[in-house]
C-alpha positions in Angstrom: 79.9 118.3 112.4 77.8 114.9 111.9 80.7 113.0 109.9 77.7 110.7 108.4 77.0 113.9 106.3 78.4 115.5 103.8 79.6 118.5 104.8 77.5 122.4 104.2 78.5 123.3 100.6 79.5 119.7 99.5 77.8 118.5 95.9 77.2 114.5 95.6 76.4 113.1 92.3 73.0 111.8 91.7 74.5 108.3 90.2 76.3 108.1 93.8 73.4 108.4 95.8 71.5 106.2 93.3 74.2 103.6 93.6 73.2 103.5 97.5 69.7 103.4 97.1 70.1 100.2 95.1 73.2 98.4 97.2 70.9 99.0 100.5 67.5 99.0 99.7 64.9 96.2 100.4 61.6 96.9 98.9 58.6 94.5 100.6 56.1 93.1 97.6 53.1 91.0 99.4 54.6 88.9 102.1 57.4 88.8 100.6 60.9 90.5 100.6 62.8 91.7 96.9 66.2 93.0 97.3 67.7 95.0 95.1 70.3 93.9 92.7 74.0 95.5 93.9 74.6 98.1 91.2 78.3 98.5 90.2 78.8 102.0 88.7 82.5 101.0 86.3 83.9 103.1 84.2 86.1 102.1 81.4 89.8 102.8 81.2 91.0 102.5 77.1 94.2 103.5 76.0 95.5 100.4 75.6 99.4 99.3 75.2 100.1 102.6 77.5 103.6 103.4 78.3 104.5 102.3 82.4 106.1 105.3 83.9 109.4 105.5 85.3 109.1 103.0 87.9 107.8 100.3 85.4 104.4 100.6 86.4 101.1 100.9 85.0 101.2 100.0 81.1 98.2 98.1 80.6 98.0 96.1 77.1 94.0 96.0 77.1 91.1 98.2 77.7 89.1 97.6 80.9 87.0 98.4 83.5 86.6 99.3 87.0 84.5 100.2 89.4 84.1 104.1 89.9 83.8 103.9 93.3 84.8 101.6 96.5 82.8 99.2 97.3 80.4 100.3 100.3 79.4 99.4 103.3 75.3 98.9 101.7 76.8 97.5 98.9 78.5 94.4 100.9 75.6 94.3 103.3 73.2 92.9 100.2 76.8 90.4 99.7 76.2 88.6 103.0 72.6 88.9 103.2 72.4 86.9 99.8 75.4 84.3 101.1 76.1 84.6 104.8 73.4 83.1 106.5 75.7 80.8 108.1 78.9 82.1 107.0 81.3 79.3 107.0 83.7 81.3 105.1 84.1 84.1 107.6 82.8 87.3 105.2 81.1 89.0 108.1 84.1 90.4 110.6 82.3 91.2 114.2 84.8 94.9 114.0 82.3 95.9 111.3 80.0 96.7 114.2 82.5 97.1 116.9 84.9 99.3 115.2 83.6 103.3 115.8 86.2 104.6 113.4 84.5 102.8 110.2 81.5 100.8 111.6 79.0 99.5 108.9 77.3 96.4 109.3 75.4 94.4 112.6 75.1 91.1 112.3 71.9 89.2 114.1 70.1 85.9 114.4 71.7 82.9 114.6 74.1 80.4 112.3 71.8 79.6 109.3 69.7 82.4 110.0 72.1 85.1 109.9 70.9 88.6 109.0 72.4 91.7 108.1 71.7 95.4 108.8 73.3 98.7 107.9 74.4 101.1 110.9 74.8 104.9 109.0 75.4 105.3 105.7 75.5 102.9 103.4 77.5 105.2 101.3 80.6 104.7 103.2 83.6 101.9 101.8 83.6 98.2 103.3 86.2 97.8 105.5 87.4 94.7 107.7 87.6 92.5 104.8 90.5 90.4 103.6 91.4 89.5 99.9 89.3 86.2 100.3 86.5 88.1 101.2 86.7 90.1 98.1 87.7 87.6 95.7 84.1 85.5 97.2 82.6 89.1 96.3 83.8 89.5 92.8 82.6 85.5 92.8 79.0 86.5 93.6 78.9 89.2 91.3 80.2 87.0 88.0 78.2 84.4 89.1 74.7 86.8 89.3 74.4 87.8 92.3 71.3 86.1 94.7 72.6 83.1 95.9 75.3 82.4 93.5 78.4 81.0 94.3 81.3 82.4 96.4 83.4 79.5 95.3 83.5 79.1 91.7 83.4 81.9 88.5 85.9 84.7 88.7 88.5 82.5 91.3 88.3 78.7 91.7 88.5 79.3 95.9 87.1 75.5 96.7 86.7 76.4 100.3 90.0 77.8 101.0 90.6 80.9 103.3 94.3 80.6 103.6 97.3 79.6 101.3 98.3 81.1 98.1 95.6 83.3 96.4 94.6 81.3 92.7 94.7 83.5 89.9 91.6 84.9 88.2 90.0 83.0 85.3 90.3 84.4 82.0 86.8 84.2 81.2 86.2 86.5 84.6 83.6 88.7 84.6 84.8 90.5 87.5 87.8 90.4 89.3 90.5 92.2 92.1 92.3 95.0 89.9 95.5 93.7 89.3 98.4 96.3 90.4 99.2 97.8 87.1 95.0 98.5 86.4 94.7 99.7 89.5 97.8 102.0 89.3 96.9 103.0 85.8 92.9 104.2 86.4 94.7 106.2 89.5 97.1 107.8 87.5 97.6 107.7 84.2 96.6 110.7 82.1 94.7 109.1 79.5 94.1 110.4 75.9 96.9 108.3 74.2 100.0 105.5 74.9 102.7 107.7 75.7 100.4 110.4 77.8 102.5 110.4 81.1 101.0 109.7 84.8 99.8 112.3 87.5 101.4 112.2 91.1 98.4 111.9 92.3 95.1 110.0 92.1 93.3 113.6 91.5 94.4 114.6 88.3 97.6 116.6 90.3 100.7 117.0 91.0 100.9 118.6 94.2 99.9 116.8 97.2 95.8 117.1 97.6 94.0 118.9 100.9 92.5 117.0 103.1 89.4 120.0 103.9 86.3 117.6 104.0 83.9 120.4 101.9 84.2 120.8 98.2 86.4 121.7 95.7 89.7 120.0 93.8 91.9 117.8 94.8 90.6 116.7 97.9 91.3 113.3 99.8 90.6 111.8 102.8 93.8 111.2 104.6 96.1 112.7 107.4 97.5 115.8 106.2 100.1 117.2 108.2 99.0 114.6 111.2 95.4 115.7 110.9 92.4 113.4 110.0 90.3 114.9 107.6 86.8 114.6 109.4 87.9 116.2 112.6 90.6 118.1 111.4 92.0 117.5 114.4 95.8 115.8 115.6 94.6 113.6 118.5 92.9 109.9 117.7 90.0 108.8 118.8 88.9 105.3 118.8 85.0 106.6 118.9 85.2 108.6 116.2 84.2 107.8 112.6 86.4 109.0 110.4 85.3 107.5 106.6 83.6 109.5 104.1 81.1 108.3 101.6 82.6 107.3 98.2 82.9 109.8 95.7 82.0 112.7 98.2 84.9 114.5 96.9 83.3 114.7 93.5 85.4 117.5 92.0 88.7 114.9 92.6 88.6 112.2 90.4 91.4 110.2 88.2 91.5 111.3 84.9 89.4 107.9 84.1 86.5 109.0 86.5 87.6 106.9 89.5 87.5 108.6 92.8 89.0 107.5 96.3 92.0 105.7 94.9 94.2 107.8 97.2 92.7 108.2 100.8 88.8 106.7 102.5 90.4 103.0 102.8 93.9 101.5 101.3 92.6 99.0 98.4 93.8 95.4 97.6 95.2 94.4 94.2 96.3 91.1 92.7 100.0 91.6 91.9 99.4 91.4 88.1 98.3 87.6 89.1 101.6 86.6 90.9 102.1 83.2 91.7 102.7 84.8 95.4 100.7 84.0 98.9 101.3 88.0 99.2 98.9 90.4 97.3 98.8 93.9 96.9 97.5 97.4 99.0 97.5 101.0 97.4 96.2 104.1 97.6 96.9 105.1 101.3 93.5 105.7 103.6 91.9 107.7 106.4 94.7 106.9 108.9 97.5 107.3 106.5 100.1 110.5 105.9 101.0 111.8 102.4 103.7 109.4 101.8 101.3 106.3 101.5 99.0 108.3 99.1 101.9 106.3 96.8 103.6 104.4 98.7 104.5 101.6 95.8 105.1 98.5 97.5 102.4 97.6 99.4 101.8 93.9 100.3 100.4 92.2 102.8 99.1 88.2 103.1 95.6 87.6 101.8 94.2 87.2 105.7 95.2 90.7 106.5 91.8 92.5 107.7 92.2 96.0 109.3 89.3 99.1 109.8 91.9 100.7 106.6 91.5 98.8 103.7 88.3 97.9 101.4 88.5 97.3 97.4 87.3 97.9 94.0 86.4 95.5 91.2 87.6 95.5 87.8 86.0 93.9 84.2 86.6 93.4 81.5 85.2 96.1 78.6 82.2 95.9 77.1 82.8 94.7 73.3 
């Protein structure tokens, strides 16, 4: 089986594919080159003032946004090739070509001429990037896209790549979920404040298969010590082994989110935590059953593995 490809019998929505089209696309006009703004696909989690289940997790006093789906591998490629020409800020990790399990970008040229090119499909999540890296993204998005600014808009960064993580502004137009949206467009049932939470990110409460064809409650993880594009035990460092976001399109969250459990582990901002720490949920390709919702994920900001990508969060439309 091709593991680029979705598998025989597998349905992908039309706004996915669309979504790629846009995040990978340059179309040539004259002599010149017109690339196509990044489209984020959110949907909008209400129910606000929600009830946190047992743990204490997940009440949310607002309604919000986030994004649908992961962002991809096209979707950062447009990201660098609008800001990274010389990358002083380090957004282009050379394991994004080098790693086989979740390869996505190639980097060429030379510094201040830097260029960027997609290897497979663009469809796939990001992965190799820290939370500096996505709090630049979620900088360029607020800020327009183009050439905008990595530095200033949703997180006042002034050049850092280290130290404690700032908060987001409150005037941010798109940010890192924070743990308790994040857990709560995952899980939470929806339809009222006192609604109650699935177990898992796929509208269930019994664990999901890992089968990579269609049907319900589907996720790519390690089931029972097998990875779900091989369905096989053993690991191999050659193989790839991500899907393309919202390929299980008969699993998502009650909100319409899909790939909060399984693909790539996702960072979060600790409900804004005056922390150098910040959070990673939702379990990935690599990852058993148990990390599906394993609730205490943390790692420092710098932490940058071929397992973890993000989403990004707004705020709702008024």
């Amino acid at each position: 089986m091709d593991p680029h490809k979705l598998p025989a019998g597998e349905w992908t929505s039309l706004k996915t594919v669309l979504i790629g089209l846009l995040a990978a696309t340059v179309w040539s006009v004259g002599s010149a080159s017109v690339r196509a703004e990044v489209a984020m696909e959110m949907v909008t989690v209400g129910d606000p003032g929600n009830a946190p289940n047992a743990g204490g997790f997940g009440a949310v006093p607002y309604t919000f946004q986030i994004s649908a789906y992961e962002v991809t591998i096209g979707q950062y490629a447009e990201f660098l090739n609008a800001v990274a020409a010389s990358d002083p800020f380090e957004l282009y990790h050379e394991m994004m070509a080098l790693s086989a399990n979740a390869a996505g970008i190639e980097r060429s040229g030379d510094p201040g001429s830097y260029t960027y090119r997609v290897l497979g499909s663009a469809m796939r999540p990001i992965t190799y990037v820290n939370w500096w890296d996505a709090a630049r993204f979620c900088n360029w998005l607020h800020n327009g896209q183009g050439s905008g600014s990595t530095e200033e808009g949703a997180y006042r960064l002034k050049g850092a790549v280290e130290g404690y993580p700032p908060k987001a502004s409150d005037k941010a137009r798109f940010t890192i979920p924070t743990e308790n949206e994040w857990f709560k467009a995952a899980f939470y049932k929806g339809g009222g404040t006192n609604a109650g939470y699935w177990t898992y990110a796929t509208q269930s409460d019994e664990p999901p298969s890992n089968a990579p064809k269609a049907g319900k409650n589907r996720v790519n993880y390690r089931a029972k010590g097998r990875f779900c594009m091989t369905q096989e035990n053993t690991y191999s460092r050659e193989t790839p082994y991500l899907t393309d976001v919202g390929q299980f399109s008969e699993s998502p969250s009650a909100y319409g989110t899909f790939d909060q459990h399984g693909n790539v582990q996702e960072w979060n901002d600790l409900d804004g935590l005056s922390s150098e720490a910040r959070g990673i949920l939702g379990g990935s390709w690599y990852q058993g059953v148990f990390f599906l919702n394993f609730r205490e994920g943390r790692s420092t900001p710098n932490y940058e593995t071929n397992t973890t990508g993000f989403r990004v969060a707004s705020p709702a439309a008024e």
